[in-house]
C-alpha atoms as a printed R data frame, in Angstrom:
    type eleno elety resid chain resno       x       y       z
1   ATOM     1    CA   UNK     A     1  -0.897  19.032 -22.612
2   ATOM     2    CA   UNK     A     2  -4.157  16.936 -21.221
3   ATOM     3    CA   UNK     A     3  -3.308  15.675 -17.848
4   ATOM     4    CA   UNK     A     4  -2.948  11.744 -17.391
5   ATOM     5    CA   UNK     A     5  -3.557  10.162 -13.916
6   ATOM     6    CA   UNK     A     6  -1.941   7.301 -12.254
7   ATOM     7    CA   UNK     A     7  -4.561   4.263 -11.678
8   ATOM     8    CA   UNK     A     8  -4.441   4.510  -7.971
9   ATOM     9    CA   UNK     A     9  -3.069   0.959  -6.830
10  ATOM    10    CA   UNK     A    10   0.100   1.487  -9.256
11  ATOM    11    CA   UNK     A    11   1.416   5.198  -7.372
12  ATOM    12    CA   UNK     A    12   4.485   3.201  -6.018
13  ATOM    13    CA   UNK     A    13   5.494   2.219  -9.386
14  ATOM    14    CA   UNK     A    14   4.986   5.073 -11.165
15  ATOM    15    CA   UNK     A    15   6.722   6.920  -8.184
16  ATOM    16    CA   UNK     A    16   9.250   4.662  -7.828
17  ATOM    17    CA   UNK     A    17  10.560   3.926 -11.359
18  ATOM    18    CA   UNK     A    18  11.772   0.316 -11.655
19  ATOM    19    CA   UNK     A    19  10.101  -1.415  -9.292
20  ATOM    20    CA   UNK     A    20   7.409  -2.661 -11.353
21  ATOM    21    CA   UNK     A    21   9.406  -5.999 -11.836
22  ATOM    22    CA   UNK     A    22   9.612  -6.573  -7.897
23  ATOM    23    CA   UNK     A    23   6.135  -5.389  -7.780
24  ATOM    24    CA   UNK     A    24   4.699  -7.996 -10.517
25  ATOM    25    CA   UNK     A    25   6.522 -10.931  -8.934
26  ATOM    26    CA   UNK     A    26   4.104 -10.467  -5.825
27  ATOM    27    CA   UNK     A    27   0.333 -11.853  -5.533
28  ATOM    28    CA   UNK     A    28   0.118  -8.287  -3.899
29  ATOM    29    CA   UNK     A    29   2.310  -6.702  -6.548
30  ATOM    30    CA   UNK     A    30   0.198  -7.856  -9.173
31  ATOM    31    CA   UNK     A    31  -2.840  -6.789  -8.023
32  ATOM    32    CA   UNK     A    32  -0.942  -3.191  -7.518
33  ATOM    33    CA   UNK     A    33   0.898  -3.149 -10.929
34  ATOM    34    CA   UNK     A    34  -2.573  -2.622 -13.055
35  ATOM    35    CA   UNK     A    35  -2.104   1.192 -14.408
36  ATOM    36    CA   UNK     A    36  -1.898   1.319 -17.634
37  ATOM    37    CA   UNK     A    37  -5.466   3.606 -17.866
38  ATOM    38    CA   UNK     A    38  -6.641   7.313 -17.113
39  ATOM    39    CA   UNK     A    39  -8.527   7.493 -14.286
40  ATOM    40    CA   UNK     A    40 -12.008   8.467 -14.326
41  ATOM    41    CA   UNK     A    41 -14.165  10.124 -11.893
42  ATOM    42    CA   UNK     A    42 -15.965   7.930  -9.196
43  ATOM    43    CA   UNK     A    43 -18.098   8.580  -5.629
44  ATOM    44    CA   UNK     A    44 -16.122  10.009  -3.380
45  ATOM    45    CA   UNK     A    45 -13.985   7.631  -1.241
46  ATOM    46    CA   UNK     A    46 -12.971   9.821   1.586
47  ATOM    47    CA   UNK     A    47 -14.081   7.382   4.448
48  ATOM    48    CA   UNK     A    48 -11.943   4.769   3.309
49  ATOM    49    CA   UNK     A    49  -9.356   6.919   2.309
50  ATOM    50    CA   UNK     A    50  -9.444   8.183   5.964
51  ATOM    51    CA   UNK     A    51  -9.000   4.419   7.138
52  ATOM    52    CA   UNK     A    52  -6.152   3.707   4.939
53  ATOM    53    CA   UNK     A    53  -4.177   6.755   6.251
54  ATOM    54    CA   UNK     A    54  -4.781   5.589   9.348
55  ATOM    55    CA   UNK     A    55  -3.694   2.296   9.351
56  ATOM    56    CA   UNK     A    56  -1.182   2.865   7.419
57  ATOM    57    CA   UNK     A    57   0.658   5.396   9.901
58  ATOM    58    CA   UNK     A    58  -0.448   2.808  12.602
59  ATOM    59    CA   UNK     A    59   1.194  -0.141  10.913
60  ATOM    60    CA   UNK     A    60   4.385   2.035  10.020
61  ATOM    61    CA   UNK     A    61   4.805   2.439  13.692
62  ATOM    62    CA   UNK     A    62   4.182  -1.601  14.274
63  ATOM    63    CA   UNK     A    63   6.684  -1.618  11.463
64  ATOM    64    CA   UNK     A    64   9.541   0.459  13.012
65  ATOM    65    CA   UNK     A    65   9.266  -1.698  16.315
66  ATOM    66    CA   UNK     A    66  11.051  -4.312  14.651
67  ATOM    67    CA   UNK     A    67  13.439  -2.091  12.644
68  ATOM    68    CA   UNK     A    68  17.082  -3.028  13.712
69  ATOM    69    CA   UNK     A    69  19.890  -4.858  12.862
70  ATOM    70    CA   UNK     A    70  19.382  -9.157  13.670
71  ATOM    71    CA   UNK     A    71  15.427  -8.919  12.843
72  ATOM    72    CA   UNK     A    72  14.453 -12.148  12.450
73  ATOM    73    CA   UNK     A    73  14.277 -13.745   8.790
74  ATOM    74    CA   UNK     A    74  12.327 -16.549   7.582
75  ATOM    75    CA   UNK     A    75  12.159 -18.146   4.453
76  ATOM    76    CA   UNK     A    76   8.695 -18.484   2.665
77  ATOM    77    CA   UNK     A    77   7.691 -21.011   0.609
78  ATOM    78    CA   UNK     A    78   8.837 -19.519  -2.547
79  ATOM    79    CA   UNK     A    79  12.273 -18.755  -1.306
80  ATOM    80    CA   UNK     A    80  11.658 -14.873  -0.729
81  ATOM    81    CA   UNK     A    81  12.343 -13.265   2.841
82  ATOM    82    CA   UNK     A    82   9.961 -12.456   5.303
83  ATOM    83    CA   UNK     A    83   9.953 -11.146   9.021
84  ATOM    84    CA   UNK     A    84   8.359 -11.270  12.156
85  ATOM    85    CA   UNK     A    85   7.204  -7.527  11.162
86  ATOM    86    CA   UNK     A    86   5.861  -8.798   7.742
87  ATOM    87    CA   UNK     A    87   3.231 -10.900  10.221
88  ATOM    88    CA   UNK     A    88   2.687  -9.000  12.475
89  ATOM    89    CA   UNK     A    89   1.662  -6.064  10.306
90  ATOM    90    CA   UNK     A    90  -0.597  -8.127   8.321
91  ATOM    91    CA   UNK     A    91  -2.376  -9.237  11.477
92  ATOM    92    CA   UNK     A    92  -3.039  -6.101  12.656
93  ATOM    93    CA   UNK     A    93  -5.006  -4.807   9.222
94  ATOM    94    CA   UNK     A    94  -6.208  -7.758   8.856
95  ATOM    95    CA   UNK     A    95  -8.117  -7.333  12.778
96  ATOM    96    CA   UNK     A    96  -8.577  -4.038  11.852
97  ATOM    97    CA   UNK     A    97 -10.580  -4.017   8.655
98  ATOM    98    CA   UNK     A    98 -11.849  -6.987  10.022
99  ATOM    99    CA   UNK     A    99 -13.434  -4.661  13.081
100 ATOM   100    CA   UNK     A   100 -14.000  -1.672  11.155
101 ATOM   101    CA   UNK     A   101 -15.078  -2.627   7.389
102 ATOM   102    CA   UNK     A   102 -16.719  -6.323   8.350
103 ATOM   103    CA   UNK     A   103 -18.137  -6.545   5.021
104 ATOM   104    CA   UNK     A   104 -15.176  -6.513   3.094
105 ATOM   105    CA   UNK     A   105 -12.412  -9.291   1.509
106 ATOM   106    CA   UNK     A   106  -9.103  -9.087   2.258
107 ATOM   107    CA   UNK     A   107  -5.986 -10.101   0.349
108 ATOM   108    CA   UNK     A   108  -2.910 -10.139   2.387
109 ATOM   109    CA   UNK     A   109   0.729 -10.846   0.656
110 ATOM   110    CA   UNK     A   110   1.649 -13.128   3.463
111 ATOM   111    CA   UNK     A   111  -1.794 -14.491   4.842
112 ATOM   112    CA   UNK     A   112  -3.400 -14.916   1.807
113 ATOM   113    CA   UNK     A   113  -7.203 -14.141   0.524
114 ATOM   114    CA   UNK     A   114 -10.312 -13.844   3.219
115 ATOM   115    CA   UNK     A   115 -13.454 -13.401   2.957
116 ATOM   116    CA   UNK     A   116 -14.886 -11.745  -0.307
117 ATOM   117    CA   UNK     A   117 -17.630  -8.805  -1.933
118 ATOM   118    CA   UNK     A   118 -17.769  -6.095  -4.171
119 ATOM   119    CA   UNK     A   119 -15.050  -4.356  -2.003
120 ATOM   120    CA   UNK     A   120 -11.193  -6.055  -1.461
121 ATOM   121    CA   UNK     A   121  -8.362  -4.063   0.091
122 ATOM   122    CA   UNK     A   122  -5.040  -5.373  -0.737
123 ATOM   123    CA   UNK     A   123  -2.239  -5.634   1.350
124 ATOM   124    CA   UNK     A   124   1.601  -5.418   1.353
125 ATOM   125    CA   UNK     A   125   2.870  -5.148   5.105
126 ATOM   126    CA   UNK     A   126   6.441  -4.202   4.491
127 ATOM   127    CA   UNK     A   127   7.048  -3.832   0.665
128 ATOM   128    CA   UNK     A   128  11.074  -3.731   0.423
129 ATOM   129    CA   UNK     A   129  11.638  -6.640   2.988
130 ATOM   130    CA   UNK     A   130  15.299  -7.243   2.059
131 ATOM   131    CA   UNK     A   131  15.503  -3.361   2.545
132 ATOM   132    CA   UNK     A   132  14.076  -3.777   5.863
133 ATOM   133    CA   UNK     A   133  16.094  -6.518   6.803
134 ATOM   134    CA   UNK     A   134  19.390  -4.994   5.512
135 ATOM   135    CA   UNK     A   135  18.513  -1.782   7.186
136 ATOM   136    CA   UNK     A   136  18.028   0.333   4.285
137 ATOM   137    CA   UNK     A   137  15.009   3.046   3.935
138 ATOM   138    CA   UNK     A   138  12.880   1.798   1.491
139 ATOM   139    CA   UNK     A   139  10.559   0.118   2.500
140 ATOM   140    CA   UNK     A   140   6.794   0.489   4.005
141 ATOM   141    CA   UNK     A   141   3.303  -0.568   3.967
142 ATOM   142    CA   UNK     A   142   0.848  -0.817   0.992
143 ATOM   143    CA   UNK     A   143  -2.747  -0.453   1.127
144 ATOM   144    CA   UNK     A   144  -4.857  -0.539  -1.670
145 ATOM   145    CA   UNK     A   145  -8.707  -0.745  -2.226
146 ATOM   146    CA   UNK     A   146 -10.433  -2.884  -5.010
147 ATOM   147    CA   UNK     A   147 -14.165  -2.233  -5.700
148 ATOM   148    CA   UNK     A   148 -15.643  -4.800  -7.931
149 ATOM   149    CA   UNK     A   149 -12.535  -5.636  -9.734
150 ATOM   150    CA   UNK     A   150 -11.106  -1.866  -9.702
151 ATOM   151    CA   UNK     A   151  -8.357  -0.276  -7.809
152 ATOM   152    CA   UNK     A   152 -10.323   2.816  -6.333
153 ATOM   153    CA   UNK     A   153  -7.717   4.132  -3.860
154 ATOM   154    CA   UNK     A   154  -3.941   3.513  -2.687
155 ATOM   155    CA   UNK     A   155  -1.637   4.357  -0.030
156 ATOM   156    CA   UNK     A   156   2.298   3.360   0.835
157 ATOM   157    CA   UNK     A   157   4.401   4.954   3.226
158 ATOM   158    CA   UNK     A   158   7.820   5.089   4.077
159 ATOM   159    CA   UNK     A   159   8.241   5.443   7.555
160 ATOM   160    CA   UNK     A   160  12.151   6.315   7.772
161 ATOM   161    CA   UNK     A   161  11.598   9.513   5.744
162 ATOM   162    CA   UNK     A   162   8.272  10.030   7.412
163 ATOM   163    CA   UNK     A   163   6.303   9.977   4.141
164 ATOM   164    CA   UNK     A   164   2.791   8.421   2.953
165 ATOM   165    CA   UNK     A   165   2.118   9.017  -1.045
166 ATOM   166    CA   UNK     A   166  -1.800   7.966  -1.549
167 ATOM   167    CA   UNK     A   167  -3.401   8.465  -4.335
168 ATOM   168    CA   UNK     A   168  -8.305   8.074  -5.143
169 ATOM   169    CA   UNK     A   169  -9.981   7.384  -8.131
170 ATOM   170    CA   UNK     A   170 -10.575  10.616  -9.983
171 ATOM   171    CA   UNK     A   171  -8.626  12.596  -7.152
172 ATOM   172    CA   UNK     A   172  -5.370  12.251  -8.166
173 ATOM   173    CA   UNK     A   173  -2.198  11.613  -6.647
174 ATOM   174    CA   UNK     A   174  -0.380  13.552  -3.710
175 ATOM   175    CA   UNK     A   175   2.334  13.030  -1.469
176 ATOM   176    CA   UNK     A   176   2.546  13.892   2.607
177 ATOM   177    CA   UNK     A   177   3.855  13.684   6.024
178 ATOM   178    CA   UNK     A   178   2.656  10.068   7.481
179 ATOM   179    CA   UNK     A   179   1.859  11.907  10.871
180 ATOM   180    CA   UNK     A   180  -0.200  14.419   9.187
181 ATOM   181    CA   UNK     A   181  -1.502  13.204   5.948
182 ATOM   182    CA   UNK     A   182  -4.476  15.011   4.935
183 ATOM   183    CA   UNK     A   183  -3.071  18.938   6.180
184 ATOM   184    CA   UNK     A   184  -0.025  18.037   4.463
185 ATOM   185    CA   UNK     A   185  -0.910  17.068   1.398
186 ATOM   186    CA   UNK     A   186   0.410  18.229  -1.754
187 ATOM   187    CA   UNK     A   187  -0.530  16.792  -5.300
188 ATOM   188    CA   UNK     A   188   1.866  14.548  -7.506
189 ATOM   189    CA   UNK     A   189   2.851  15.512 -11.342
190 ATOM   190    CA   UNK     A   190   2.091  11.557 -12.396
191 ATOM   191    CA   UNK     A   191   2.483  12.178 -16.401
192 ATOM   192    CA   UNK     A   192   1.795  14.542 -18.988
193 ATOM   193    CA   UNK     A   193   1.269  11.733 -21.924
C-alpha cells in the first residue's frame, strides 16, 4: 500500500491518539493540529532540525527541575493551569532562538507571538500541564517550525520515559532517546491510508 506521512507539526497527535481535542483548544495546539495532507519533499532542514533537538533536550531538563509534588499552579486567563516551569521554559527558547535564529518569529503558548518572517517556530513548553502538575508522565515540550505558513519540522519529548519523537518535511517521522536523538533514531509507521 502507498505510504502516507504525518504533516510534521501534528506527530503528537497522530502518535498520541486522542489528544487532538486538547491539542485544538490551544493557540499552540492549533497551529500543531494541521495534518490532514501527505507530505511532500522540501530542502533539507537538518540545521534546524539540529536546533530543535537541542533545545528540546535542554528545556526537558529545565522542565524536570520543577517536577515534584507542590509545583506551583497559576491560573491563566482562560481558566487553564500553568506553572512556574511553563515560564520558565518558554523563556529560555524564546532567548535562545532569539540568540541563535535572530531572524525568525516566535509563537509561544504562554508568551504569545514575537517578532515575524517567512520562518515561525511554535512553541508548547510543557504540553500535559495538569499531567505535570499531578505528577503523571505525559507531558513535555513541543517545538515546531512554520516556513511561510507550513509546518516544515516538529519535535516533542517526554522527558520521564527519556523519549523525543520528531518528525521533517519529506523525511518522515521517527522516534528516539532525548539524550541521543539523531544515533538513536528509528522511523515511525504513521499510516498506510
Amino acid at each position: 500500500p502507498p505510504s502516507h506521512q504525518c504533516y510534521p507539526g501534528c506527530l503528537a497527535v497522530n502518535l498520541h491518539r486522542g489528544w487532538r481535542s486538547q491539542l485544538s483548544a490551544s493557540p499552540v495546539g492549533s497551529e500543531l493540529g494541521r495534518c490532514a495532507r501527505p507530505m511532500t519533499s522540501g530542502p533539507p532542514l537538518a540545521d534546524d532540525l539540529a536546533l530543535a533537538l537541542e533545545l528540546i533536550r535542554s528545556s526537558s531538563d529545565i522542565a524536570l527541575e520543577h517536577f515534584r509534588p507542590g509545583v506551583g499552579v497559576e491560573l491563566k486567563a482562560d481558566g487553564t493551569q500553568v506553572t512556574a516551569a511553563d515560564f520558565e521554559v518558554e523563556r529560555f527558547l524564546l532567548g535562545e532562538l532569539s540568540r541563535r535564529r535572530p531572524g525568525d518569529g516566535v509563537l509561544g503558548e504562554e508568551l504569545g507571538a514575537r517578532g515575524a518572517g517567512r520562518r515561525r517556530w511554535i512553541l508548547d513548553p510543557i504540553d500535559g500541564t495538569t499531567n505535570f502538575i499531578d505528577g503523571a508522565p505525559q507531558w513535555g515540550t513541543h517545538i515546531a517550525l512554520e516556513r511561510d505558513g507550513e509546518v516544515v519540522l516538529g519535535a516533542i519529548s517526554r522527558p520521564l520515559s527519556g523519549e523525543v519523537w520528531w518528525a521533517v518535511r519529506g523525511g518522515g517521522a521517527h522516534r528516539a532517546d532525548l539524550r541521543a536523538p539523531t544515533s538513536s533514531a528509528t522511523a515511525v509507521h504513521v499510516s498506510d491510508t
